[in-house]
N, C-alpha and C positions, 0 to 999 in steps of 0.2 A: 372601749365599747362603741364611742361613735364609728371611729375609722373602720372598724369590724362590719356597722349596719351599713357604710358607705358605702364599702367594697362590695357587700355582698348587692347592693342594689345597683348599682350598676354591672355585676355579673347578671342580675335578673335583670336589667335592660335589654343588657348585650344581648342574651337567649330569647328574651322577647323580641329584639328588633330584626334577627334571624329567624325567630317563625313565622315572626308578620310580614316578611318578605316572600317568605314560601305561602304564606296567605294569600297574600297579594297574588301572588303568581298563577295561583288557583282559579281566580277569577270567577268563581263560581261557590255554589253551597251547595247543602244536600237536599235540597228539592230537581237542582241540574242534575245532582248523580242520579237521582233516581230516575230521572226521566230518561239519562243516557243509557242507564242498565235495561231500558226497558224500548231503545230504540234498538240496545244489540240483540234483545231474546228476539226481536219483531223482525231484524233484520234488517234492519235502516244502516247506514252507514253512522259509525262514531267518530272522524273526525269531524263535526260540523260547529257553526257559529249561528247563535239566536240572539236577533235584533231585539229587544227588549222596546218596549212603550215608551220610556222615556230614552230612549235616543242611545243608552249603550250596549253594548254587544257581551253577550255570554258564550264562553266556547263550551266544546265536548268534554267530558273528562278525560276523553285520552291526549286531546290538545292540552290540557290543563298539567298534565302527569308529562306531557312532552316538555312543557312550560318550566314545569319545576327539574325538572331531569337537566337541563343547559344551564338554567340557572347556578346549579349545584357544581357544575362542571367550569364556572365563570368565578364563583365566590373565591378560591386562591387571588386569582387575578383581581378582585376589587378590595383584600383583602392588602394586597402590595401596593395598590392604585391611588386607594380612594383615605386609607389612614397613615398616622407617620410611622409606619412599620419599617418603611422603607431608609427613613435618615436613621432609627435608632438601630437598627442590627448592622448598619454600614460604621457606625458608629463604635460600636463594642467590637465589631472584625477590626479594624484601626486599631483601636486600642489594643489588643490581645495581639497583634504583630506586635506592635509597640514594644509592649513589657517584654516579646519574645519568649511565652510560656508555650509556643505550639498550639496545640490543642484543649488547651486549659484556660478557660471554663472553655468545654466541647461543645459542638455546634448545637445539640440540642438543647443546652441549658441557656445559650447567645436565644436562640430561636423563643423559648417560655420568657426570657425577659424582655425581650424586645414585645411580645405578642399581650404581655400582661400589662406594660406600660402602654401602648398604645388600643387597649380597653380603659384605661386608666384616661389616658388623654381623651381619647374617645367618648369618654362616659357622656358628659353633658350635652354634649352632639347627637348621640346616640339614643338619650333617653327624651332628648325632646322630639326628633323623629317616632319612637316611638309615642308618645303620646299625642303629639299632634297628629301624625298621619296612620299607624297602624291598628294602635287601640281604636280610634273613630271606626275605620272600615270593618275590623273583627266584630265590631258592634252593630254595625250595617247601617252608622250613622251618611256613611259617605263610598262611594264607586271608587273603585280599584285606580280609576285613571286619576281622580281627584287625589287618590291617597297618595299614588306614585310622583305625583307631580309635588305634593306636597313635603312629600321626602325629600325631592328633587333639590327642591329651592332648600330645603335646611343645610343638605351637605354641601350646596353648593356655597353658601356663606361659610363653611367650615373652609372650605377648599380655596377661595378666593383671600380668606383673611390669611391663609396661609403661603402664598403664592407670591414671590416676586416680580413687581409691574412688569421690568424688561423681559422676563421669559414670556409672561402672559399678553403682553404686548407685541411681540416674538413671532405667536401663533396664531396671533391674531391677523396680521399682516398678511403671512403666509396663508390665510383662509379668503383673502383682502375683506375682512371683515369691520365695521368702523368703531366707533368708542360704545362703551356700554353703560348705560346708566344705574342698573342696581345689579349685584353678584347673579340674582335669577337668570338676566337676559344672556349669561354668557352659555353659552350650547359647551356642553359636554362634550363635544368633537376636539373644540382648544383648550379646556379649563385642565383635562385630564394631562394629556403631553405636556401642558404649560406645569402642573401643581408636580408628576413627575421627576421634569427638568431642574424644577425649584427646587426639591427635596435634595436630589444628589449635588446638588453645587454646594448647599448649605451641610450634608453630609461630609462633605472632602474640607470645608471649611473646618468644621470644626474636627476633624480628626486629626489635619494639619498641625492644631493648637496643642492635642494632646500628645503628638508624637514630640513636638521639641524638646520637653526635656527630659525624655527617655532618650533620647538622639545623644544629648550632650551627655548622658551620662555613660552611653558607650564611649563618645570619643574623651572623655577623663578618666576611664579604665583605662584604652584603648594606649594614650598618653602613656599613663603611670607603667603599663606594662614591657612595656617598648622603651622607656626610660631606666627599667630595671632589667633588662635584656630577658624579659622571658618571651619573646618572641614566639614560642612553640606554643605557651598557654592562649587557650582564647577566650578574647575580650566576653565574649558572648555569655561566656560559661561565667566567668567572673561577676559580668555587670546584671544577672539575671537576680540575686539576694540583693542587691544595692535598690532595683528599681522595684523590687517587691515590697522592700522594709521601705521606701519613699511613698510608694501609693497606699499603704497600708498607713502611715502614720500623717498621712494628709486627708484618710477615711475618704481615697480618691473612688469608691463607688457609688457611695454619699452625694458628691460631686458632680459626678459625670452623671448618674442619674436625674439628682435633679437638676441640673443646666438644662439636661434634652427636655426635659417636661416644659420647663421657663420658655424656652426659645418660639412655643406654639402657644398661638390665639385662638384660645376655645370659641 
């Protein structure tokens, strides 16, 4: 029952941290829309921005509706970017050459575990974004810029703790950028290519580990068959029930899952 109400609260995170982005992105509420609906009946132009009193800026609704439209068209890309979507589905492709099953488990069931685990990884990251920065603003405790910025710094401690110095240190250079003193100060220009970079090194790392002893269990087919001259039979077809009944009675999904979950610092 607990892991039941877990799961589902962090799916209601997850949902929530995705509308409070497209909130966010809104920049505005329904006193802007009405004014804007009522600068197109007059004939004003709608793409425009209002300086507001205390010093921030509210767009049009059609810049808002433009806002959310790229946004929408960017979430795949922050989706690969910004969580470990990226080492865990490199991860199980590794693996499934490994065992040599093909297509089995197929890419889209690869794509729902990798995508579930990394809401999973994700949750506590996610849910503290969401309440520190997007519930505030929904609530009109706090300006969009405040919110944003505030998301900023949480994922960016997500992203740093996960990041290897030498890669992040890497892009740093190349920026000629100097030391940084807390995760916030590093710009999203090097954190992202660095957090990237770090993911597939540590993705090939550990697939490395998984393939070896599927490796040797072809070449001990491979061996025995060739010792017993069936030279015509292949190894492949032979060693594919040997490495299934191994991963199955070592409950290698058990395994492999949770290592990838262990290897990141929420």
């Amino acid at each position: 029952m607990g892991s039941h109400i877990f799961n589902c609260r962090i799916l209601a995170s997850f949902s929530g941290f995705m509308l409070a982005i497209a909130g966010i992105l809104m920049l505005g509420g329904p006193a802007l829309a009405e004014d804007n609906l009522a600068g197109l009946v007059g004939g004003m132009p709608a793409l425009t921005s209002i300086n507001n009193q205390d010093g921030s800026t509210s767009y049009s609704l059609s810049l808002q509706v433009l806002a959310l439209m790229t946004a929408l068209t960017l979430l795949p890309s922050l989706v690969l970017g910004m969580t470990s979507f990226t080492r865990i589905i490199i991860v199980l492709s590794i693996l499934r050459q490994a065992m040599g099953t093909q297509q089995t488990p197929p890419n889209q069931v690869l794509i729902a575990i990798a995508l579930f685990l990394s809401m999973f990884i994700m949750g506590p990251t996610l849910t503290k974004v969401y309440e520190d920065a997007a519930d505030p603003y929904l609530n009109g405790d706090i300006s969009a810029e405040i919110a944003l910025e505030d998301a900023s710094d949480i994922m960016k401690g997500f992203l740093v703790k996960n990041t290897r110095k030498d890669d992040l240190k890497m892009f740093a250079d190349m920026a000629e950028e100097s030391a940084f003193e807390s995760p916030s100060d590093v710009p999203m220009t090097i954190l992202l290519p660095a957090f990237i970079t770090s993911e597939l090194k540590t993705a090939f790392q550990i697939g490395f580990l998984l393939f070896l002893p599927f490796l040797i269990i072809d070449m001990v087919i491979a061996s025995v068959l060739m010792s017993l001259g069936m030279m015509m039979l292949s190894p492949m077809l032979v060693s594919l029930p040997f490495k299934l009944l191994l991963f199955v009675l070592v409950d290698g999904w058990a395994m492999t899952v949770g290592s990838l979950v262990a290897t990141y610092s929420a």
